[in-house]
N, C-alpha and C positions, 0 to 999 in steps of 0.2 A: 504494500500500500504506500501510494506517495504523501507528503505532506499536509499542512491544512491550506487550504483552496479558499477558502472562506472561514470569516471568520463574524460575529455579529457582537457587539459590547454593550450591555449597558442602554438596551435601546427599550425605549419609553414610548408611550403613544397615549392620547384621550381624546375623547370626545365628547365635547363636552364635561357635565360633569362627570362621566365614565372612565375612570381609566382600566385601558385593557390591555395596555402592558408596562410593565412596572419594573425595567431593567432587566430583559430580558439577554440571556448570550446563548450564544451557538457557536460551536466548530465542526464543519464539513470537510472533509479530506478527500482531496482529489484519486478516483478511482473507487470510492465507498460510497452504497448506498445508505441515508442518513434517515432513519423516520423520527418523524415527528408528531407526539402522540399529547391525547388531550380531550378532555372535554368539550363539547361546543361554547362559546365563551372563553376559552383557556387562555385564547388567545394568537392561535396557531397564520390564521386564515391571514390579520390584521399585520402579523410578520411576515409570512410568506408577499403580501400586496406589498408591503416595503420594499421586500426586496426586489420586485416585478416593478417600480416604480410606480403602482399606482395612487399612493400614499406616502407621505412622507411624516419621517420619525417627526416628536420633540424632542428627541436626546438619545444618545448612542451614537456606534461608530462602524461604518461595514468596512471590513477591508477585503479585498483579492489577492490574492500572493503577497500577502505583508503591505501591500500601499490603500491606502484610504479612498474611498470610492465615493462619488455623490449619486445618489440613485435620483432626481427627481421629478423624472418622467418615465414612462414605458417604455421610449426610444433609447434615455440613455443607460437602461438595464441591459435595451436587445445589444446595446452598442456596446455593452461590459458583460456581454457575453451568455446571459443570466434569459434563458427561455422557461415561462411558465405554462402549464396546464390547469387551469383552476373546474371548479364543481360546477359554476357557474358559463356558462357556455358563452366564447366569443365567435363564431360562427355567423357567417350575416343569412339569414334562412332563406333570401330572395334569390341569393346566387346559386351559381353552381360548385357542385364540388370542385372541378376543378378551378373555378376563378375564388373561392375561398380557400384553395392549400396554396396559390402563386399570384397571391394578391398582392400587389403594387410593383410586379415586376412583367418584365416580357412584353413590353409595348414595342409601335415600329417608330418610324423617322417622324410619324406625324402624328404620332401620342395616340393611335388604335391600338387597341387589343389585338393581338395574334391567337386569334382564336382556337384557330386547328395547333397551332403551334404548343397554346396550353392542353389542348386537350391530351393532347402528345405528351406530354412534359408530366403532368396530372396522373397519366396512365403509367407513365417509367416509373414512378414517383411509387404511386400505390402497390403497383404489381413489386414493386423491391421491397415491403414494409408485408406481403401476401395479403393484402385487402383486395385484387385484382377484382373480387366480385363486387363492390361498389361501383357504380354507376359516375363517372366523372361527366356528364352531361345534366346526369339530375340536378334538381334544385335540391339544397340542403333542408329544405321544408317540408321535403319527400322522405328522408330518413329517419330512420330511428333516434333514440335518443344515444343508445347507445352505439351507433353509428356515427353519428356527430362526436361523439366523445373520443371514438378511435379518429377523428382526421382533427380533433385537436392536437391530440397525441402527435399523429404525422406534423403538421407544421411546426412542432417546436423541436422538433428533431431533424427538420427538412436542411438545417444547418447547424452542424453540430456542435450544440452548445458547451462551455462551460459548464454551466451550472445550470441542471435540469431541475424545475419543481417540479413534481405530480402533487397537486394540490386535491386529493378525494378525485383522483382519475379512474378511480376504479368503481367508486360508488352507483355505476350506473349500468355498468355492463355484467354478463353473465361469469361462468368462471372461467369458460374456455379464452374468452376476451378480454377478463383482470387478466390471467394469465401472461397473454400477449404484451398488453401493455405492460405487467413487471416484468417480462423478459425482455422489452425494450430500455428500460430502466438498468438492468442488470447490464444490459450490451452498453448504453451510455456511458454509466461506470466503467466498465472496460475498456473503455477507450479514453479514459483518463477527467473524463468530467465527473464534477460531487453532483450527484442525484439525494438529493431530497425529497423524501415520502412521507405526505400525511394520509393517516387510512384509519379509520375506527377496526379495520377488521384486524386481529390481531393473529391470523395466521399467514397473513400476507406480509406480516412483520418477519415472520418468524422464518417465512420462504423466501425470504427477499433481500433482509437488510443486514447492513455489515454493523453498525453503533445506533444508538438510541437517545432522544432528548422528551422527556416529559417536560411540560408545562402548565401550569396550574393557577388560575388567577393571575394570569401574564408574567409570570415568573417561570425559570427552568427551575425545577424540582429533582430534577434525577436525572443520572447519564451514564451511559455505560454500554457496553458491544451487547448486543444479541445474547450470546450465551451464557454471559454477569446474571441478567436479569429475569428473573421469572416474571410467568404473568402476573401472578399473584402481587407481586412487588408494583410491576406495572401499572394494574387497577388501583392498587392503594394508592398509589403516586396522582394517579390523576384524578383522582374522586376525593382524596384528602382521609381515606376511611377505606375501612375493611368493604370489599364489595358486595350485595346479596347476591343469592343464586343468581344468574343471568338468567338463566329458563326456567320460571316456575316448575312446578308438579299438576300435573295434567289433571281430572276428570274425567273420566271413559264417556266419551260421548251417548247417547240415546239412538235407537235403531229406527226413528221414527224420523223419515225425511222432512226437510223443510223445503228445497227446493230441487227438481228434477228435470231434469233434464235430456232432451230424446230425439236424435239424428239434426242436432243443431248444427246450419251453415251461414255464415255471414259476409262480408266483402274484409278479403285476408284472412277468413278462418274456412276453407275448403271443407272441413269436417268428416264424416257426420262427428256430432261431439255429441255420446253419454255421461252425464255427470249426476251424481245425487251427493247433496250436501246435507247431512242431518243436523236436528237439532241437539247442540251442545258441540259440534265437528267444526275443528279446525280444519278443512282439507286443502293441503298445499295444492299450488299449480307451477310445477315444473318444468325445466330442459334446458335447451340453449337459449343462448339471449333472440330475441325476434322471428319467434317459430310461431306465433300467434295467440300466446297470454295475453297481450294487452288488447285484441279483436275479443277475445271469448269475454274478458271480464269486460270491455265499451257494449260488447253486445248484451250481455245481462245486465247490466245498468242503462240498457234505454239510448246509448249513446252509440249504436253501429247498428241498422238496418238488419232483419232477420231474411235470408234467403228460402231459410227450409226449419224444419224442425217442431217443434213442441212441448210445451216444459207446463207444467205446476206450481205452485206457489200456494203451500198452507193446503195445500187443494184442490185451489182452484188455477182455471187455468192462465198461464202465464207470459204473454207478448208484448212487451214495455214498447212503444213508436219515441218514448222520449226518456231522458234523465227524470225528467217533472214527474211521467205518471209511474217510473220504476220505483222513485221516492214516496209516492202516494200509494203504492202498493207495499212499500216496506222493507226496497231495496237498497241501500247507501252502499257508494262509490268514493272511495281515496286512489284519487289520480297516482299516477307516479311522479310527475314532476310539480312539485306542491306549489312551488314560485309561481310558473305559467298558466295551469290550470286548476289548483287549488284555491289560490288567495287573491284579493282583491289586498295585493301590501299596500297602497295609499291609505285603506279605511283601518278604522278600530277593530280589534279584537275581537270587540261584542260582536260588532257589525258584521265581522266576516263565521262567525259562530251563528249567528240566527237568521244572518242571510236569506238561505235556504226553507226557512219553515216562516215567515213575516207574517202567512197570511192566518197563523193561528194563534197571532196574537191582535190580530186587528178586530174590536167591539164598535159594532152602531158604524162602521167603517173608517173608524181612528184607528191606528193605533195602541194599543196598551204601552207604553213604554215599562214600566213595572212590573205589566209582564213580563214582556222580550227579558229585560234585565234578572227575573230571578231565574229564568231558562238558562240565559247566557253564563250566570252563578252555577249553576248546579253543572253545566257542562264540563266548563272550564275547571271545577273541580273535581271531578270523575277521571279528567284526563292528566290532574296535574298542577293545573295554572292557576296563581292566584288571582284573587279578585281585584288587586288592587292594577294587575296587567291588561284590566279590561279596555281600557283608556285608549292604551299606546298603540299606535301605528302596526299593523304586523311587519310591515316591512324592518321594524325596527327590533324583532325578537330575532335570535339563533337559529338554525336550522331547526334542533329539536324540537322546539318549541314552538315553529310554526308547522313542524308535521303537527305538534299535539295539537294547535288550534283547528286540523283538516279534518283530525277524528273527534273532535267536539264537533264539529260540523255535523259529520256522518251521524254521530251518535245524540244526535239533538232529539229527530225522528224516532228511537228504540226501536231501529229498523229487525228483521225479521232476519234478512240476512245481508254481513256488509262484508263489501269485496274491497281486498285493499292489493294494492297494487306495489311492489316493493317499499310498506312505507317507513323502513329502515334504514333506505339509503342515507348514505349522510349523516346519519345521526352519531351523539358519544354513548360509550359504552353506558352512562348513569342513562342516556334517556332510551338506550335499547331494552334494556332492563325493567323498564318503566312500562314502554308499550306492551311489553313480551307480557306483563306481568294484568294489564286492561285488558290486552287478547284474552287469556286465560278467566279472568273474573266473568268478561260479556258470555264468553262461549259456555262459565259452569252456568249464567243465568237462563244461555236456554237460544241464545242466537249462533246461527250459522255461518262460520266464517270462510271467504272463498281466499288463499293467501299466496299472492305470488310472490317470490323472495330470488335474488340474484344469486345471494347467496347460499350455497346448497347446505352449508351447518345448518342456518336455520328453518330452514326445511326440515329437517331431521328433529331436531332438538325440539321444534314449535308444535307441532305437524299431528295429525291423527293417523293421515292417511298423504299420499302426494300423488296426483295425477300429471302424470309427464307427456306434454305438447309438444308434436314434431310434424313441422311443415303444412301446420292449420291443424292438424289431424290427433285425436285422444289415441295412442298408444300401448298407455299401459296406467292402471293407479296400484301402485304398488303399498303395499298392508303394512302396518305400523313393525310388524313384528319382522321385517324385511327390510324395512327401512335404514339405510345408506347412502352416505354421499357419492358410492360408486356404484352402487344400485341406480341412480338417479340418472348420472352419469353414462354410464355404459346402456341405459334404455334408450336418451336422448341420443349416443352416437349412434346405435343400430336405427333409431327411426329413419335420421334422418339420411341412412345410407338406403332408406327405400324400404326396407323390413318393417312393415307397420304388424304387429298384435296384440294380441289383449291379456294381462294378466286380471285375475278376478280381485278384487277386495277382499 
């Protein structure tokens, strides 16, 4: 391993009255991958933007190879060498892939775009990083999420950086695709740049990274290589306290369906899809990342056109045309990306918590407000949030904390059954812990939970049952008592090599 690459001292930052780092240091060594672990709030995200230029310290010191560095802009980061991937997608969704991986280069004598020229260029580019099946003529609006997150990946690698962040690069893609990306990480390293990893997921620490900085309250807390530190030590460090279980203790679910489901086809989901979700059942929805989980759960939630099929509900029968009447029937929907199609972040907390039901609190055709408000009370504390957060802006809470504001949402209605869509990504291990722990509570009372997860641990660990999606198509639900993350695994590679069959529950 060569020396330290980077170095961070002493660096401060507030907002306002908030301060969210409080002298914080780091050292990254050129050739090692460095994580950086943490709570949300910890502080991680608001360093990492330091160093990407998109912020600037009140106090502290960066240096590069022993000299003192001014970071403050995004130009003069790319210009010191320092390429980021953040959670938050820079990606311009109008374009095309290719004019979003070779933006601001490759023009002719009279300032046109060379069109074929990038597409050309787009394709050599892809096909060498094996994403060759991406579409470099689509609009990035056409992709997935986690499609988009691999061709950030490609442009901060497209010249090889110094100092790579993956800022929660992984949090969005499946495992075969985190994969990819830490093996991109790992190759940067080898080739002599500090790679810097922030990931709540802590097996991706353990498969990835060469040393470690915990942070806690904008302070580094703990440090030490990979193999110094246990997780145990880890958790404690970021959370300030002994951790609880991460995955509850289950309830055996009830054999009594709540929702069923019977040769369903949709636009992106080919099908046929069998599915019965009982009441008290957590039942995953697994595979690869973009084989058609997020068609099956937009389609039961009212939000993707039904082709074929037929399904129940409580009984009766069940064909949602909207979100609206999927909710009026006692369906709730937690998007996967909570920023874009979860939250209204301008409004208030309450606001974006009662949104969805307004019209059962309106009397003589006012409003209640008194009402809305102990609704909004009682959510917000089911899920977590205190009352005095009703106020503030969502835009202005942590990741965590604005997934908790999407399942006070969902769970405003005491929906019948609610489908959630990875809503783990991103989150710290104190607020995974938390959800994982609301899953279990909703599901002993008696609701049906539909649960896609990236992550194939918590499939396992979560899980009753997991039904594995490959190429639109229900393949296999594989029984609690089977249940594996190479089970999981090894169903989704044979599907999708064309071997579609059915294992029983």
């Amino acid at each position: 391993m060569s020396g330290v690459l980077l170095k961070l001292t002493g660096v401060r930052k507030r907002f306002g009255a908030v301060r969210v780092l409080e002298g914080a240091s780091l050292e990254a060594r050129a050739g090692e991958v460095h994580a950086v672990l943490g709570e949300n709030g910890a502080g991680k995200s608001t360093l990492m933007r330091i160093l990407a230029g998109v912020i600037s310290a009140d106090a502290g010191q960066v240096t590069l190879d022993g000299r003192a560095v001014s970071l403050g802009s995004p130009s003069a980061a790319v210009a010191a060498g320092i390429r980021t991937v953040f959670q938050d997608l820079s990606v311009i969704p109008q374009l095309t892939v290719a004019d979003n991986l070779l933006y601001g280069s490759e023009t002719s004598a009279r300032g046109l775009v060379l069109r074929r020229r990038r597409q050309e260029l787009a394709r050599k580019l892809l096909d060498g990083f094996g994403l060759g099946r991406i579409d470099t003529a689509a609009p990035v609006s056409e992709l997935g999420l986690g499609d988009r997150q691999l061709l950030e990946v490609v442009k901060a690698l497209r010249k090889s950086p110094r100092v790579l962040i993956l800022d929660e690069a992984t949090s969005a893609l499946s495992a075969t695709d985190s994969a990819w990306v830490l093996a991109q990480g790992r190759a940067a390293a080898a080739a002599g740049a500090a790679v810097l990893l922030i990931t709540h997921r802590l097996h991706e620490v353990r498969a990835t990274a060469d040393r470690i900085t915990v942070l806690r309250s904008g302070v580094d807390v703990l440090n030490g290589t990979v193999d110094e530190l246990e997780d145990d030590a880890l958790i404690t460090a970021m959370l300030g306290r002994r951790a609880e279980v991460l995955y509850p203790s289950r309830v055996p679910p009830s054999a009594e369906d709540v929702l069923k489901v019977v040769g369903l086809v949709a636009q992106g989901l080919p099908g046929p899809i069998d599915l019965q979700v009982n009441r008290g059942e957590i039942l995953g929805v697994g595979g690869l990342q973009g084989q058609g989980q997020r068609e099956l759960l937009m389609a039961l939630a009212g939000a993707q056109p039904w082709a074929g099929g037929v399904a129940t509900l409580l009984g009766a029968a069940y064909a949602p045309r909207s979100p609206r009447e999927a909710l009026r029937r006692g369906v709730a929907y937690v998007p996967e990306d909570r920023q874009r199609e979860g939250l209204f972040l301008g409004h208030s907390v309450q606001s974006n918590i009662t949104i969805s039901g307004l019209g059962s609190f309106v009397r003589h055709g006012l409003l209640d407000a008194r009402a809305e408000l102990r609704a909004a009370q009682d959510a917000a504390a089911r899920v977590g949030i205190s009352h005095d957060r009703l106020s503030a802006r969502a835009s202005t809470m942590s990741g965590g904390n604005q997934q908790k504001v999407v399942l006070a949402k969902a769970l405003l209605g005491e929906p019948a059954v609610l489908l959630l869509h990875d809503c783990t990504r991103g989150v710290d291990v104190g607020t995974k812990a938390e959800i994982f722990e609301l899953m279990s509570r909703i599901a002993a009372a008696g609701t049906a939970i539909l649960f896609y997860s990236s992550d194939l641990s918590e499939l396992v660990h979560v899980c009753d049952r997991v039904a594995v999606i490959a190429e639109g198509r229900l393949g296999a639900v594989i029984s609690r008592d089977e249940l594996t993350e190479d089970a999981i695994l090894r169903v989704a590679v044979r599907l999708t090599a064309g071997s579609h069959g059915r294992v029983a529950a």
